[in-house]
C-alpha positions in Angstrom: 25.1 -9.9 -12.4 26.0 -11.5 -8.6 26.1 -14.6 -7.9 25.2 -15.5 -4.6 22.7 -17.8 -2.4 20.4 -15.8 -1.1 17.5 -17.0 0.9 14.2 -16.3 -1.1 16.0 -15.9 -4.6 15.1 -19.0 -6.6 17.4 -19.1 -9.7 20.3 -18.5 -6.9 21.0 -14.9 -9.3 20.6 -11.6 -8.2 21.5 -7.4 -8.9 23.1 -5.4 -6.3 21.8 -2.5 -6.2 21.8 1.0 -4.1 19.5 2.8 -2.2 19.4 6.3 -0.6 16.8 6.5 2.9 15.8 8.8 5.0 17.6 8.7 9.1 14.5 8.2 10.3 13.2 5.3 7.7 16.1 3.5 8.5 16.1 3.3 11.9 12.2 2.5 12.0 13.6 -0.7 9.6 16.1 -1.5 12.2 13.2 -1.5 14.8 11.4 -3.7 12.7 14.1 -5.9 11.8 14.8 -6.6 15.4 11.7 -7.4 16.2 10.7 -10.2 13.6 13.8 -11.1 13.7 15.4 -10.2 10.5 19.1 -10.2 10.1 20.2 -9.1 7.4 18.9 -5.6 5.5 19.2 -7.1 2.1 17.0 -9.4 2.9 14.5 -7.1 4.6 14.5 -4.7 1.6 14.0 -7.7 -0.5 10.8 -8.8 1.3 9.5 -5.3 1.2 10.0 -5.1 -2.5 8.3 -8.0 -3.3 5.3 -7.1 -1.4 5.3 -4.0 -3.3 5.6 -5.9 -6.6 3.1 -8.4 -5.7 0.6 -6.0 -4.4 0.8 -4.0 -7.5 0.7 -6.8 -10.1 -2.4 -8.6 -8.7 -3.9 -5.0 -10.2 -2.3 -5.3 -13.4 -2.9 -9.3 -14.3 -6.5 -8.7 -13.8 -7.2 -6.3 -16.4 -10.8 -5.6 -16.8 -11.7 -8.5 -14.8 -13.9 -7.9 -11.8 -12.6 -7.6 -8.6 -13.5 -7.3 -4.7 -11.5 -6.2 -2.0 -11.0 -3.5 0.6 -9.1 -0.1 0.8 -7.8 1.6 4.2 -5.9 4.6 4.9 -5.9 7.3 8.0 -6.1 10.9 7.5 -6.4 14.4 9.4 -10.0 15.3 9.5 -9.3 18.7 10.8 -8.0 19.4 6.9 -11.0 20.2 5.8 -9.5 20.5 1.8 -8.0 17.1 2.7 -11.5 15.6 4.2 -13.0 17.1 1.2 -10.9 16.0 -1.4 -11.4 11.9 0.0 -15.4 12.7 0.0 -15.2 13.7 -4.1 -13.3 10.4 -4.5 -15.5 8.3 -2.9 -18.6 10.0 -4.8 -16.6 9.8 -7.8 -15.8 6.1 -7.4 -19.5 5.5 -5.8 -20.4 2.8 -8.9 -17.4 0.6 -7.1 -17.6 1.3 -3.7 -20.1 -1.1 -2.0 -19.6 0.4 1.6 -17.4 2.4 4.2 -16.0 1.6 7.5 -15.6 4.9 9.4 -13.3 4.9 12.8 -12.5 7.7 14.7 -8.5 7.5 15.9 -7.8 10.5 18.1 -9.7 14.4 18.4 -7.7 14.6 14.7 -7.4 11.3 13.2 -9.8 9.2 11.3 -9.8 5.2 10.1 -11.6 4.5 6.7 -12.4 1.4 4.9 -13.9 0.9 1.4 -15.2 -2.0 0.9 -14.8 -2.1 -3.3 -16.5 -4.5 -6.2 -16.0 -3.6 -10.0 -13.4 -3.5 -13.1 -10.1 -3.8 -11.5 -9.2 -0.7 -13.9 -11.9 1.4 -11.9 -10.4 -0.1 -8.8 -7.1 1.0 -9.5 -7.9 3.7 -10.6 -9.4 4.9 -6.7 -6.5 3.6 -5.4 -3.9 6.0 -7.5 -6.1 9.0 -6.6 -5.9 8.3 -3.1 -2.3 8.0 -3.3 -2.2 11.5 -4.8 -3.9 12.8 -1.7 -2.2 13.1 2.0 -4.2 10.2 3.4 -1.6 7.9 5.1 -0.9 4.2 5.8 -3.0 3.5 2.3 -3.9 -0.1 2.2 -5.4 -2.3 -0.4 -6.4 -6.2 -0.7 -7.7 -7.1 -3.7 -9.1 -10.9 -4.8 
């Protein structure tokens, strides 16, 4: 265990640990860094892992509770197996899925938003199967 006073760590104890990133993730984290002003790595890491944690657990402390939120991601809609495969899931998930926000990007590219009420465990479910598919920048804001 390390000892150390890091900004955001509460009980002033932390785990170093290792990770292994792609050239190109690395410099995009750079980028970002720079602009927001972050300093140090560890610290931007850390912020990005507790958004991941966060984001994950308000699915798993809400059991079978009812929730209501939104789901985004972009995709290619010249796949047609892709485009496809993201219609089944929606008709699939159709007892959750209140609406959809449709936006077209580029000649290629395509915006969607579901707008999502019902069990969090159904709502979770839609989200791991669109994770499974290659629909990109997959967002989720559940209350």
């Amino acid at each position: 265990m390390l000892e150390t006073k890091m900004e955001g760590v509460q009980d002033d104890k932390a785990e170093r640990i290792s990770i292994t990133l792609p050239k190109n993730i690395l410099e995009d984290l750079g980028k970002t860094m720079r602009e927001i002003g972050i300093k140090k790595r560890s610290m931007a890491v850390r912020k990005a892992v507790e958004l991941f944690v966060r984001e994950n657990e308000a699915l798993r402390k809400k059991g079978e509770e009812e929730g209501v939120g939104t789901v985004s991601y972009i995709y290619n809609h010249e796949k047609r197996d892709l485009l496809d495969k993201l219609l089944d899931i929606q008709h699939h998930f159709g007892k959750i899925i209140i609406s959809t926000v449709h936006i077209h990007l580029d000649p290629e590219r395509c915006f969607e938003t579901l707008i999502i009420r019902g069990e969090t465990k159904m709502i979770k479910e839609l989200i791991n199967e669109l994770r499974r598919v290659e629909a990109t920048n997959l967002a989720y804001q559940l209350t």
